[in-house]
C-alpha positions as CSV (number, residue, x, y, z in Angstrom):
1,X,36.5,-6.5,84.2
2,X,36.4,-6.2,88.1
3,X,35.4,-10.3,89.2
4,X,32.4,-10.3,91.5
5,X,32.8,-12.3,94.2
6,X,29.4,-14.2,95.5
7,X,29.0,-16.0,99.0
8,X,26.0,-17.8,99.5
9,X,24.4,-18.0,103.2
10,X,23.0,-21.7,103.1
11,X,22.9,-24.7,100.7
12,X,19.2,-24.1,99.8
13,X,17.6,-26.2,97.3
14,X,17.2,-23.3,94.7
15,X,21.0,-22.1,94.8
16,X,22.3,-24.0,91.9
17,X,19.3,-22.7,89.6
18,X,19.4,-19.1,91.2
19,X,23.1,-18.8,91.4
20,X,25.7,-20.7,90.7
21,X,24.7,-22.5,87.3
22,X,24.2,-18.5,86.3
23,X,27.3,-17.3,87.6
24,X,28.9,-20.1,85.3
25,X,27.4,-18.0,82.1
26,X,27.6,-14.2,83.2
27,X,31.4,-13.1,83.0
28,X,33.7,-12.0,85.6
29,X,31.3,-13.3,88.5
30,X,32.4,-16.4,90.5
31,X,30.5,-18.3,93.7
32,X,33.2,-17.8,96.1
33,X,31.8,-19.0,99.5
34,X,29.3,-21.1,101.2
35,X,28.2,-21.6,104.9
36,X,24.8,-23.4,106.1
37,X,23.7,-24.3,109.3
38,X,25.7,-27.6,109.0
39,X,28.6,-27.7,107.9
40,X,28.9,-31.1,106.4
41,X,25.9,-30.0,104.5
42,X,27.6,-27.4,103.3
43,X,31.0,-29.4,102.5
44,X,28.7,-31.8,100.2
45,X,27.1,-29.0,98.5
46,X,30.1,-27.0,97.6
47,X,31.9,-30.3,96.8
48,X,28.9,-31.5,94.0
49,X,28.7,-27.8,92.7
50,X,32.1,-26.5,92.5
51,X,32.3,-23.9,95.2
52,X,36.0,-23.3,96.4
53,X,35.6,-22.2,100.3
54,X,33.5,-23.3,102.8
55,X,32.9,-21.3,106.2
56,X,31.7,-22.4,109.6
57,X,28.8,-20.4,109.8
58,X,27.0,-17.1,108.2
59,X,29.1,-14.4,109.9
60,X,32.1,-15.7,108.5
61,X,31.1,-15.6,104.9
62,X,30.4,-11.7,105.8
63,X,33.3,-11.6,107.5
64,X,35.2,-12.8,104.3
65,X,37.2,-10.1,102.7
66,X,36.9,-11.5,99.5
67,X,33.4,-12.1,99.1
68,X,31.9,-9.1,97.8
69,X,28.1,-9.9,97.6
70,X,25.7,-12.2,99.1
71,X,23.0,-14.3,98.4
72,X,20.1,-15.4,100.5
73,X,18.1,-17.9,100.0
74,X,17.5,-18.8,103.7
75,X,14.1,-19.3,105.1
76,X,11.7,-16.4,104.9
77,X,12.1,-15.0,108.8
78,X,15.7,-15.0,108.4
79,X,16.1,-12.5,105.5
80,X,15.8,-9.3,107.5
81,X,18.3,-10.4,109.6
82,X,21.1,-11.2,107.3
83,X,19.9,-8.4,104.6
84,X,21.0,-6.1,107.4
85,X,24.0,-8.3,108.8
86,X,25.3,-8.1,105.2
87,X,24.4,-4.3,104.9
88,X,26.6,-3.9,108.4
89,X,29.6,-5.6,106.6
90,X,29.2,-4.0,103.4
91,X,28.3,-6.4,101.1
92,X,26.1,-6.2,98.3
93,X,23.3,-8.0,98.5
94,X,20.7,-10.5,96.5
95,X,17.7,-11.7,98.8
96,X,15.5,-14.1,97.6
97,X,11.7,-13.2,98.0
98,X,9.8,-12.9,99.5
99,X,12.0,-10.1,101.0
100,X,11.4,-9.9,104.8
101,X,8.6,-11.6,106.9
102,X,6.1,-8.1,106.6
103,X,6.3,-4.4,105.8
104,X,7.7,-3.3,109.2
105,X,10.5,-5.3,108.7
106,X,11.1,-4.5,105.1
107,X,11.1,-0.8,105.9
108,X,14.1,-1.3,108.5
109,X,16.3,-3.2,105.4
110,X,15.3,-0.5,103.0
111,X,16.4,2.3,105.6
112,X,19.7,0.6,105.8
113,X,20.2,0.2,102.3
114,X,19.4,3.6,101.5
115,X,22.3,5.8,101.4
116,X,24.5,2.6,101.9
117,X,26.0,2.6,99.1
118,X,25.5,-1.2,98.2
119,X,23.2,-3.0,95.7
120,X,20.5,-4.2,98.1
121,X,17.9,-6.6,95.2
122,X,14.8,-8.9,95.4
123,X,15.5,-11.8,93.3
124,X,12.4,-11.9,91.8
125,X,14.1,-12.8,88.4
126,X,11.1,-12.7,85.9
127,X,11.4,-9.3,86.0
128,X,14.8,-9.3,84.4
129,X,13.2,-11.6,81.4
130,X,13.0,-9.6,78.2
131,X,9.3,-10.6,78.2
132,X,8.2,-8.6,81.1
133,X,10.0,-6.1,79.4
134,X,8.0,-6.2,76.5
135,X,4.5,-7.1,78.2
136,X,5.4,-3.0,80.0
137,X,6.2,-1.5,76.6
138,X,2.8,-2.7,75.2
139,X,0.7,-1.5,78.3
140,X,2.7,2.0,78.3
141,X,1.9,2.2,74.1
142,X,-1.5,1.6,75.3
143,X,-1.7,-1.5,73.0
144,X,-5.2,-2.4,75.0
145,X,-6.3,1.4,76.1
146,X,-6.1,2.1,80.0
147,X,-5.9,-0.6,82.1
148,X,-9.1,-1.7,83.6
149,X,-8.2,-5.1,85.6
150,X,-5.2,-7.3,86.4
151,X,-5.5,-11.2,87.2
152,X,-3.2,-12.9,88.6
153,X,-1.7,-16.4,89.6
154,X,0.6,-18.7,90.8
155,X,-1.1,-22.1,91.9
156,X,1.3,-25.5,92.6
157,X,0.4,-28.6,94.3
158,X,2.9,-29.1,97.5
159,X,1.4,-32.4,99.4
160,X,4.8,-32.0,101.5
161,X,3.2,-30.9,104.8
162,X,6.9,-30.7,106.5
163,X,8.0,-28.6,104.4
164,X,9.5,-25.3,105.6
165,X,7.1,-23.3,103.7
166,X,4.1,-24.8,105.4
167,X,6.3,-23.2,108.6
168,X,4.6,-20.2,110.7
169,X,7.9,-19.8,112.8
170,X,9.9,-19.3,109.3
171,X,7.3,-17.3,107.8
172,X,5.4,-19.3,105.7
173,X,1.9,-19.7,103.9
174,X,1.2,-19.9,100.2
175,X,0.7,-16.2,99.9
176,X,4.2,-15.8,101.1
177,X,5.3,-18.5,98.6
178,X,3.2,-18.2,95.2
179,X,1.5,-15.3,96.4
180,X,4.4,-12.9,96.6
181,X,4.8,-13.7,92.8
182,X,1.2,-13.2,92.0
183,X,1.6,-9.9,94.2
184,X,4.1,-8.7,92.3
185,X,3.3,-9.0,89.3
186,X,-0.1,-7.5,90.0
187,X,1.3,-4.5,90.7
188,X,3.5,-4.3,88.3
189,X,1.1,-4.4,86.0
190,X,-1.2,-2.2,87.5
191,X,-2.3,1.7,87.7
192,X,-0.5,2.5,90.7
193,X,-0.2,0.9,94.2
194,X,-3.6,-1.2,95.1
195,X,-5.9,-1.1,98.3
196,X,-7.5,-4.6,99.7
197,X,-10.8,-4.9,99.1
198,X,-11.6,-8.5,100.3
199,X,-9.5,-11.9,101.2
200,X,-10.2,-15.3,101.8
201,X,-7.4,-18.0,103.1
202,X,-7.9,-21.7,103.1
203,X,-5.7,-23.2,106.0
204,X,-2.9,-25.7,106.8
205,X,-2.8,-25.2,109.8
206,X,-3.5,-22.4,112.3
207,X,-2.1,-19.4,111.0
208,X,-0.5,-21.0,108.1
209,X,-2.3,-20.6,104.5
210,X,-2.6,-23.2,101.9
211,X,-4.4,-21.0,99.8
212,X,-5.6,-17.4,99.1
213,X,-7.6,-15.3,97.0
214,X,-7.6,-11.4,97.2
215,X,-9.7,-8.9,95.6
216,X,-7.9,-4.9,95.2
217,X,-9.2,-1.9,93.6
218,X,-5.9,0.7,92.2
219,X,-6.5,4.4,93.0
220,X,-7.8,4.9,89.3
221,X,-10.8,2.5,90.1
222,X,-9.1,-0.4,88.2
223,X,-9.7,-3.9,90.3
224,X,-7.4,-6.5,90.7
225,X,-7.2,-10.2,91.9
226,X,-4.8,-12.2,93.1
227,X,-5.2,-16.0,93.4
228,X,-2.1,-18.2,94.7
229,X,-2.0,-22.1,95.9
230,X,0.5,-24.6,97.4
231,X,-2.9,-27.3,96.9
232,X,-3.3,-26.9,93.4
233,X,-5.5,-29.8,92.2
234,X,-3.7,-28.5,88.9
235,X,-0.6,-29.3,88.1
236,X,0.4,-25.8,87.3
237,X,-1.6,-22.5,87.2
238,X,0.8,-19.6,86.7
239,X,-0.6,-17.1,84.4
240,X,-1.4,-13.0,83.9
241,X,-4.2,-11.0,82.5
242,X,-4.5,-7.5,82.0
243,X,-7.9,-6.1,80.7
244,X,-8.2,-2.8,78.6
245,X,-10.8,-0.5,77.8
246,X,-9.4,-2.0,73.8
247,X,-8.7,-5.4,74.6
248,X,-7.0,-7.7,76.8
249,X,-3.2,-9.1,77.1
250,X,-2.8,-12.4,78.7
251,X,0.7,-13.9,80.0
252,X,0.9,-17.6,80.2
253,X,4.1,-18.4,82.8
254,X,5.3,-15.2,83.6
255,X,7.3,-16.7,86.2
256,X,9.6,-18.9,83.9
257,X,9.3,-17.8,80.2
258,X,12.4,-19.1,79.2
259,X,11.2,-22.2,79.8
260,X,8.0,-22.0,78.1
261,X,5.4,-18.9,77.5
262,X,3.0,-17.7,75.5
263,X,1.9,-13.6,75.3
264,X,-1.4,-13.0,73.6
265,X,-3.0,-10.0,72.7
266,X,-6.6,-8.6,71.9
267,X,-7.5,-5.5,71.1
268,X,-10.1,-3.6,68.5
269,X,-10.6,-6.6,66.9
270,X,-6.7,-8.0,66.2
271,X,-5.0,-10.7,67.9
272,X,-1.8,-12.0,67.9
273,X,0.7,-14.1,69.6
274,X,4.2,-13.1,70.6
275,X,7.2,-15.0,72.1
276,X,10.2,-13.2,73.0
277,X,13.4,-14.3,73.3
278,X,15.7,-14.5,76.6
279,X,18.4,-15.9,78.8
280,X,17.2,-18.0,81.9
281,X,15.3,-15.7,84.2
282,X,18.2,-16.1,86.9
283,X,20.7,-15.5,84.3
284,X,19.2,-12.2,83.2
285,X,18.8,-11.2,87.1
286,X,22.4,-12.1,87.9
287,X,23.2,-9.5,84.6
288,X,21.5,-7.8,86.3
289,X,23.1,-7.2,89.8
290,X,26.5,-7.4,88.6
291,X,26.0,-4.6,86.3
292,X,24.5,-2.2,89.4
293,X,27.7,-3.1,90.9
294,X,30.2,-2.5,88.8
295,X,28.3,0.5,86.9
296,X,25.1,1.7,89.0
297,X,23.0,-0.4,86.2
298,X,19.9,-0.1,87.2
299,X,17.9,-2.3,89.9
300,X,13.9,-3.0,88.9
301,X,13.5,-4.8,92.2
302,X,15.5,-2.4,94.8
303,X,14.1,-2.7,98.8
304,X,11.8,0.1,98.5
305,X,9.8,-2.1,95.7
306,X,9.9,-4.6,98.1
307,X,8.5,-2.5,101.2
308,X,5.5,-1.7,99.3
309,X,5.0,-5.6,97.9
310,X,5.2,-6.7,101.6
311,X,2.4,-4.1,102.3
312,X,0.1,-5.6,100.2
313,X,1.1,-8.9,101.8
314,X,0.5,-7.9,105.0
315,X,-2.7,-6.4,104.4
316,X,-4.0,-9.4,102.3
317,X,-3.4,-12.0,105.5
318,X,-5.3,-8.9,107.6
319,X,-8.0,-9.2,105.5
320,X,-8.2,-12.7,105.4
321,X,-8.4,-12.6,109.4
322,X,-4.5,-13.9,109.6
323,X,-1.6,-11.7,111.0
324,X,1.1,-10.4,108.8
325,X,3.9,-13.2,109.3
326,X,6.2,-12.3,112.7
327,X,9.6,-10.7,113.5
328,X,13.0,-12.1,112.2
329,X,13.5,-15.5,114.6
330,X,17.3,-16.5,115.1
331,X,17.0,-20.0,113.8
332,X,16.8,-22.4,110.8
């Protein structure tokens, strides 16, 4: 087995849950290389998690003719920029989402990933999850007849008002956040690509959401609703419904199911519960992307997935009365 060789582009917070404790249980991959804006930062990192190399800055890890693929898990208005850096220096790549600051920008990565040749993936792991999976097979069997309307959420509470995702410059806002989950998902779920019918933001700051809710109708006529918070008076709210003309199916933490979930469905007057076995979410996605590239497996969340997620995205802040988040910036 060919080993896959992973440098990471900054010693984020989510890197040891999102790649390197999974690179530990999927064979033949290995977390190679780190770099972050400081480089002592970086040093301590790699030391407490067992990464061999540490380089200056960014480029260098691309530069690095051993690393093979990157990760990156850098602030939202950065990942355009290094998704196409990487592209440039032909490595693979896994971005974390959300995967560019708007549509615009997400349409210039996919153009470059197209007819690359590389593995270009939005790590939006839950859709690796055997359960996601199964929730699909049920909705294609028609389990709860056509699909009529799709609910969903991710709500947190974040008091940390310095936080980077509380950030305009870096692209930030709850729908970019939670929201890109609960965008997601909604359309995975859905009948086709939905329109926005009606948003309302609760504010930060200028520009910057706390909270959003959005109404959107798919081109069948089925609605949909999205509702995401980083000021949850709840301790958690991160849930799915999808209602039939038989029934209903509801998904309680689709975002995390190995950790806990529960799938219940209705329909014609039958009910049942179902759990379904499966790996961490970020182990499954890191199966995943080694597999499309070592043997073109496939890729559920390639850049065009992402163009049209950051479409909805963009329209939801219009609607709201917000602009789309801005252009790449050149800083962290």
């Amino acid at each position: 087995m060919t080993l896959l060789r992973i440098g990471v582009l900054g010693a984020a917070r989510i890197a040891p849950n999102a790649i390197v404790n999974p690179a530990r249980a999927v064979d033949g991959v290995e977390v190679l290389a780190l770099a972050a804006r400081d480089r002592a930062r970086a040093a301590r990192f790699a030391n407490k998690w067992g990464v061999p190399v540490v380089h200056s800055d960014y480029a260098a890890v691309l530069d690095d003719p051993m690393v093979d693929a990157v990760y990156i898990p850098l602030p939202n208005s950065l990942h355009a920029q290094w998704t196409l850096r990487a592209i440039a220096a032909g490595k693979h790549v896994l971005c974390e989402k959300p995967f560019t600051s708007n549509a615009a920008e997400a349409r210039t990565v996919a153009e470059a990933a197209d007819g690359s040749g590389l593995v270009v993936m939005e790590a939006f792991h839950y859709r690796y999850h055997p359960l996601m999976r199964r929730v699909l097979d049920l909705l294609a069997d028609g389990a709860i007849g056509p699909v009529r309307r799709v609910e969903t959420e991710l709500s947190f509470p974040l008091p940390l008002f310095g936080d980077i995702r509380y950030r305009l410059d870096l692209a930030g806002g709850a729908l970019m956040d939670a929201g890109c989950y609960a965008v997601h998902c909604l359309r995975q779920l859905g009948t086709g690509e939905p329109e926005v019918v009606s948003a309302e933001a609760r504010l930060r700051s200028p520009g910057v959401d706390r909270a959003m809710t959005a109404s959107l109708r798919f081109p069948d006529g089925a609605t949909g609703r999205v509702t995401c918070s980083m000021w949850s008076r709840r301790l958690l709210g991160v849930s799915a419904k999808v209602v039939g003309e038989t029934g209903h199916l509801k998904i309680f933490n689709f975002v995390a199911p190995h950790v806990y979930h529960r799938l219940t469905v209705s329909s014609r007057g039958r009910s049942w519960h179902e759990r379904v076995a499966g790996e961490p979410t970020y182990t499954c996605q890191l199966r995943a992307f080694a597999a499309a590239v070592r043997d073109s497996g496939e890729v559920l969340t390639p850049a065009s997935d992402a163009v049209r997620t950051m479409k909805v995205i963009d329209d939801i802040y219009l609607t709201a009365g917000l602009q789309p988040r801005g252009q790449t910036t050149t800083g962290r």
